[in-house]
C-alpha positions in Angstrom: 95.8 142.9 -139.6 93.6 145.1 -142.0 90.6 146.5 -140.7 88.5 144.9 -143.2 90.3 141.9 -141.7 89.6 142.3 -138.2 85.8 143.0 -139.4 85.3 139.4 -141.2 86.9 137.9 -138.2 84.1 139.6 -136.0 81.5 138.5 -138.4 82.8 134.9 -138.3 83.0 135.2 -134.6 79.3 136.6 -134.3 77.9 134.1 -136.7 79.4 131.1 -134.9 78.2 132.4 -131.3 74.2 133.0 -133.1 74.3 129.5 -135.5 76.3 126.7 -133.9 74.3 124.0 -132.3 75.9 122.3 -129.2 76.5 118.8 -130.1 75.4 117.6 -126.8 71.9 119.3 -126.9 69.1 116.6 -126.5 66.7 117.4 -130.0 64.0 115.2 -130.0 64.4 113.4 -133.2 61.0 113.4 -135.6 62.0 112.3 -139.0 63.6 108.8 -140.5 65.4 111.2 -142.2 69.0 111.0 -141.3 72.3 112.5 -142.7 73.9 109.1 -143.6 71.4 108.3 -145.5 69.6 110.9 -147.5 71.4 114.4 -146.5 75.5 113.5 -147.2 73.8 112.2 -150.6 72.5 115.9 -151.2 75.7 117.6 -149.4 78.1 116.0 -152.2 75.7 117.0 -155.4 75.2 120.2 -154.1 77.2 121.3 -151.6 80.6 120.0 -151.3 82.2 121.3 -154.6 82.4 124.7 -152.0 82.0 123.2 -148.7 84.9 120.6 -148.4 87.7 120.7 -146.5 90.4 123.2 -148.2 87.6 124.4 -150.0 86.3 128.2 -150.5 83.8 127.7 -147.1 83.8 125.6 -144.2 83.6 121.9 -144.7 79.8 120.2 -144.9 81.2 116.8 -145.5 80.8 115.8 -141.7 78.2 114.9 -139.4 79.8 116.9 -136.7 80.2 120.0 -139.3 77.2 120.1 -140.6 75.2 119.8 -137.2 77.1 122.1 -135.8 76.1 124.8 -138.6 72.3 123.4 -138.9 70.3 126.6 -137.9 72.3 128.7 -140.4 71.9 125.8 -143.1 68.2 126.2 -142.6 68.0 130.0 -143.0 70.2 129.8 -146.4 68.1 127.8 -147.7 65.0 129.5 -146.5 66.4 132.3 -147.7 67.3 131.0 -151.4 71.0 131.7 -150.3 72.5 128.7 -151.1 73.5 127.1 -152.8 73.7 130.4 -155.2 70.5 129.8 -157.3 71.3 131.1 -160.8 67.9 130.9 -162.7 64.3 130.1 -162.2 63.6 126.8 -163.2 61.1 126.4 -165.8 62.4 129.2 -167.9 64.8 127.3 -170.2 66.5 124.2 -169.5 69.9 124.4 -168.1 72.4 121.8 -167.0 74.2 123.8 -164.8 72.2 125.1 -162.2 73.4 124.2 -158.8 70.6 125.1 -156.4 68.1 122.7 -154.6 65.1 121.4 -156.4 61.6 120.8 -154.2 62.6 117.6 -153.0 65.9 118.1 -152.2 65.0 121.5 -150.2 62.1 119.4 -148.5 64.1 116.7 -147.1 66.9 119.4 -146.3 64.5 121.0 -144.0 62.8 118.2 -142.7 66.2 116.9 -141.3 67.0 119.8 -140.0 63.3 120.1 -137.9 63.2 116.7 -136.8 66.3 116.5 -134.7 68.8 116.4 -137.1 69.7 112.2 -136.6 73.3 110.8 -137.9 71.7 107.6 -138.8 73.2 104.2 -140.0 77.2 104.7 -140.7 76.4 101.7 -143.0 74.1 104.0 -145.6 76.6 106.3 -145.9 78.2 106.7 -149.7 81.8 106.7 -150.4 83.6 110.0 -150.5 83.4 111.8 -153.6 86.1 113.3 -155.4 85.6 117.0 -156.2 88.8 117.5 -158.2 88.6 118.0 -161.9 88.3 115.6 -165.1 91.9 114.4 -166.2 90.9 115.5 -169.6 92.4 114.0 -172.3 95.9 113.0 -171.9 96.8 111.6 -175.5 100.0 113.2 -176.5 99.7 116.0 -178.4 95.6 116.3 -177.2 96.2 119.0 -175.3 98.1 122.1 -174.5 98.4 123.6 -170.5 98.5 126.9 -170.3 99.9 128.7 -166.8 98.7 131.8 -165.8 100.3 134.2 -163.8 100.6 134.1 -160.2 97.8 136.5 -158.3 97.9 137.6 -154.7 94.9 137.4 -153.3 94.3 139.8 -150.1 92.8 138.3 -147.0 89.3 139.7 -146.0 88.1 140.8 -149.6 84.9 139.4 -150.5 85.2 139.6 -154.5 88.2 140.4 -156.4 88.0 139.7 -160.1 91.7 139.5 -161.6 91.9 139.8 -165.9 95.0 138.0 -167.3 95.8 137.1 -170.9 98.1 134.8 -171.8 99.5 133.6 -175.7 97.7 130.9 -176.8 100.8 129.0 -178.2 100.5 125.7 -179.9 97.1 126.1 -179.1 96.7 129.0 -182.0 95.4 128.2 -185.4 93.7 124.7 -183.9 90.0 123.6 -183.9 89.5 123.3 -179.9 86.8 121.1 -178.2 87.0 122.8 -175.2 89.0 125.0 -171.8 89.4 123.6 -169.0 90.4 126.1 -166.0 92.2 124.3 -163.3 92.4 126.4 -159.9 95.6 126.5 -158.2 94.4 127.3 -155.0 90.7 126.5 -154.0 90.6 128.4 -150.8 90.6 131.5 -152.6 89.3 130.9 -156.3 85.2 131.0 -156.8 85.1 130.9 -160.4 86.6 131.9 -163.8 85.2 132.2 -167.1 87.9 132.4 -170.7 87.7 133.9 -173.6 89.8 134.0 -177.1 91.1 137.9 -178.6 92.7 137.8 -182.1 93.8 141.7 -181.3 91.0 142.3 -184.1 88.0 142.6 -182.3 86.6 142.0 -178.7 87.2 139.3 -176.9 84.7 136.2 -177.3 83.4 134.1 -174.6 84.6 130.1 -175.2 84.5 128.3 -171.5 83.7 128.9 -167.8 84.6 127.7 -164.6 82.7 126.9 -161.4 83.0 125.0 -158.9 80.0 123.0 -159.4 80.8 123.0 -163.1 84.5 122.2 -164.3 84.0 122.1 -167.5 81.6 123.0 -170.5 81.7 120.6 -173.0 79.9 121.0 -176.6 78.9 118.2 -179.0 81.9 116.6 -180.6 80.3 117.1 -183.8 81.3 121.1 -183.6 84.3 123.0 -182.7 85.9 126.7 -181.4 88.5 127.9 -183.7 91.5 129.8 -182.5 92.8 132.2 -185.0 96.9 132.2 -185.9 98.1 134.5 -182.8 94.8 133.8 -180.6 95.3 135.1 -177.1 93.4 133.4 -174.4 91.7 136.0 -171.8 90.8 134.6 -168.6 88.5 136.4 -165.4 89.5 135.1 -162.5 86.9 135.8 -159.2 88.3 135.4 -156.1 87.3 135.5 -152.3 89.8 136.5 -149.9 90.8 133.9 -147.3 91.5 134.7 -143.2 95.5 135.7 -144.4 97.1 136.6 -147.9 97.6 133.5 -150.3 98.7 133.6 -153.7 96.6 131.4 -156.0 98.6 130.0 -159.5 95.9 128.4 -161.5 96.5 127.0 -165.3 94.4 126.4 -168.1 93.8 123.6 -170.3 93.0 123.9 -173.9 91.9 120.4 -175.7 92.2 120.1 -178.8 88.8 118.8 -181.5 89.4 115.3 -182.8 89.3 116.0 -187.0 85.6 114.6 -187.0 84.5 117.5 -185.5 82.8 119.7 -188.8 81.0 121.9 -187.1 82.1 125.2 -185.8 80.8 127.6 -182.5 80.1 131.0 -183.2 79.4 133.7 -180.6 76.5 136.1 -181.2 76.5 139.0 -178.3 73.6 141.0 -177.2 74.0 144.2 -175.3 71.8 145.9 -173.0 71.4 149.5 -173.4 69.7 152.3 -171.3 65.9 152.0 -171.5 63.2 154.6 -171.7 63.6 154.1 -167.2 66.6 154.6 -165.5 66.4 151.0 -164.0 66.0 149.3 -166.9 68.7 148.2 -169.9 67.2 146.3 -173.2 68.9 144.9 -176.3 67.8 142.8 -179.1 68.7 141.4 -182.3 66.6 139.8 -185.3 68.0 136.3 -186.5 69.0 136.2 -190.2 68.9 132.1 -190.7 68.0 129.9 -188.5 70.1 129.5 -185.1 70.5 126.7 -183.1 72.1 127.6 -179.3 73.8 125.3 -177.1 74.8 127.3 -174.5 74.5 131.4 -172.9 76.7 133.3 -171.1 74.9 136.3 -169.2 77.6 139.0 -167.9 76.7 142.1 -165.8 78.0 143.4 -163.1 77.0 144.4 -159.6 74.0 147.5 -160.5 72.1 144.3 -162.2 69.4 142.6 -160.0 67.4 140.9 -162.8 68.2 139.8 -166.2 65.9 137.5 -168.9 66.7 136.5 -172.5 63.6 135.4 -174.5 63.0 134.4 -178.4 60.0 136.2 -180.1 59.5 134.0 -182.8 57.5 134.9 -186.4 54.5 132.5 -185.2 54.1 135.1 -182.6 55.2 132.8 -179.8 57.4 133.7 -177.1 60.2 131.4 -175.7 61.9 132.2 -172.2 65.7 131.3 -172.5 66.6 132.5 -169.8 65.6 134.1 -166.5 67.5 135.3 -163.6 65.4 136.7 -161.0 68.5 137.4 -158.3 71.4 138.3 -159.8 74.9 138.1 -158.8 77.8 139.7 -159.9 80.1 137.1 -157.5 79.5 134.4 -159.5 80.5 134.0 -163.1 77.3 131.9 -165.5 77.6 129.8 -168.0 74.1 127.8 -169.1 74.3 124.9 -171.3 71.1 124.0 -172.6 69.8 120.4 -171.7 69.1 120.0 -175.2 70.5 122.9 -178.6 67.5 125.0 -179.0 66.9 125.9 -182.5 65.5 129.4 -183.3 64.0 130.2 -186.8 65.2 132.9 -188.7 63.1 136.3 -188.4 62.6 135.8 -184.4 63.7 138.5 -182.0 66.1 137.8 -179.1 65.4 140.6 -176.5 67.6 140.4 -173.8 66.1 142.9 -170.7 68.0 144.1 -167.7 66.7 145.3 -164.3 69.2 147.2 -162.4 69.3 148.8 -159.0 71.6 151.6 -159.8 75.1 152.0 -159.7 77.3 149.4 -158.2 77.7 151.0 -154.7 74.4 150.4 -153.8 75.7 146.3 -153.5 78.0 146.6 -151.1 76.1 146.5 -147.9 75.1 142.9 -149.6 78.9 141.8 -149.4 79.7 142.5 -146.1 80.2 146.2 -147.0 83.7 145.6 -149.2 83.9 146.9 -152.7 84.1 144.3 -155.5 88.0 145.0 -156.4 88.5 145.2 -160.4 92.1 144.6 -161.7 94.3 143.3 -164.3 97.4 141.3 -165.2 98.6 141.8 -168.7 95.3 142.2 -170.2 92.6 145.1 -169.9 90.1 146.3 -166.9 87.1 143.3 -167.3 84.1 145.5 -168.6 80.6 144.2 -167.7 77.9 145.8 -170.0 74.8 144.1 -169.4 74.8 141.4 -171.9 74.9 137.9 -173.3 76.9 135.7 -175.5 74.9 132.8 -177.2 77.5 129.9 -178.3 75.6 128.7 -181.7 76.1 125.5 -183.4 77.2 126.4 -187.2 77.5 124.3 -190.4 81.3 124.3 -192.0 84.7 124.6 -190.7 
């Protein structure tokens, strides 16, 4: 066994002697709030997509389990840990953010003071089913795309593989969306895809999560693949207690011919700033825009990052604000609603960083995120982000 290995295993083993709750202990029980009722509802919004059995951590989905782990539940949630919040509420409005709001985190904690009680077996839900959508399965709807198979070491706490693989069929066609399908959830915490023509950088068209499977844009507008369009896919993955290889695929579904419309990319970059810790970039809108959904990408020297529209009235619009950042999880925000931006406003996307990347690792269990590649080039995170905009014409 690797010493990195042996390492997690001694953390796990620590973290289970300073957290685990005896199940026999007599905790006075304060609250009417019980886990059959109001926390396994909670658990399978927010938690389970991760913390299921044959999931990426241990499994919540139990009474037993998730008294057992209740005093570290309380300080990741104290601690804004988990679930991983992505951006502050209030500044935009996002779909896919997966962290607890006030009243979730309230009744959380007030389970978890008052005794923690199983309650009724009769108010518990029915098991949810965390796999993803069947998609479309019309002949000739769809194309499934498999990537190649990646090793994953045991012990790692990020590895982020880059594969590219020929869009096929797929090529040339209006496409409604990408599915990612993980091969091997104990080891796979997100993915995000793009499409190269071999003409110009690669641009961002899905992303994958395990509390978001799939991101899907009004049926009135489409991606276009050009002839020859390779798909590029980032694979992040967390390394497991022994080696296991992970063979995920990708689905690409095709646009039904009422869909007019087409999705463009606009990027914005983040370059040094007048202070070492801080990157800016900004671009002036030509015509008016109208954004459905962002993709921030950094990596891990990036603590902060905010996106906001200076429009010609002089008002200011936050997009987007992410006060913690994290380079082990890949973003993708769809806006609850397109958010049309007049032409002559500003986007200025601003950066906060922390320095270089080695200054993270003592926040990941002291292992160096791994970068590699399959077939396609080293993944390159400039601070930045991709708006997906909703165009006129095919």
């Amino acid at each position: 066994m690797s010493a990195t290995a042996v390492l997690r295993a001694a953390s796990i083993a620590l973290l289970l002697a300073l957290f685990r709750v005896p199940l026999d202990a007599d905790d006075p029980v304060s609250t009417n709030v019980s886990f059959n009722r109001e926390i396994i509802r909670i658990i399978q919004r927010k938690c389970e997509p991760c913390h299921t059995p044959g999931g990426l951590a241990f499994s919540l989905s139990d009474y037993r389990d998730a008294r057992v782990w209740g005093r570290a539940i309380r300080e990741e949630l104290v601690e804004h840990r988990m679930p991983p919040a992505i951006v502050a509420r209030g500044y935009g409005d996002h779909e896919s953010d997966p962290s607890l709001n006030a009243r979730e985190m309230a009744t959380f904690l007030t389970w978890l003071d008052g005794g923690m009680p199983r309650g009724d077996e009769a108010d518990r839900p029915p098991k949810t089913d965390i796999a993803d959508p069947a998609g479309d399965s019309r002949p000739g709807a769809s194309v499934r795309l498999a990537l190649p198979a990646q090793d994953v070491p045991a012990g790692e706490d990020l590895v982020v593989r880059r594969v590219t693989v020929d869009a096929g069929a797929a090529a040339g066609r209006q496409i409604a969306r990408v599915e990612f399908r993980p091969g091997n959830r104990r080891v796979v915490r997100g993915a995000t895809m793009f499409a190269a023509s071999g003409t110009g950088a690669p641009w961002w068209i899905g992303c994958w999560s395990p509390w978001q499977h799939a991101l899907v844009p009004p049926t009135s507008h489409a991606f276009r693949l050009a002839p020859g369009a390779a798909l590029t896919v980032d694979v992040y993955y967390r390394g497991a207690d022994t080696n296991l290889t992970d063979r995920s695929e990708v689905d690409v579904i095709f646009a039904p011919e009422t869909a007019r419309g087409r999705i463009d990319a606009v990027v914005i970059e983040a370059a040094p700033d007048r202070s070492a810790a801080r990157a800016r970039g900004s671009i002036t809108l030509a015509q008016p825009t109208t954004i459905w959904a962002l993709h921030p990408s950094f990596d891990a020297s990036v603590t902060s990052m905010e996106l906001r529209a200076e429009r010609p009235d002089r008002s200011v619009e936050v997009l987007m604000w992410i006060p913690k950042a994290s380079a082990a999880w890949p973003l993708s925000l769809v806006m609850q609603e397109p958010v049309s931006i007049p032409a002559g406003s500003r986007l200025v996307l601003v950066a906060e960083t922390g320095g270089s990347a080695d200054r993270w690792l003592s926040t990941v269990g002291g292992t160096r995120p791994t970068y590699s590649q399959v077939g396609g080039t080293r993944p390159r995170y400039v601070p930045s982000v991709t708006l997906s905009v909703l165009s006129s014409g095919r």
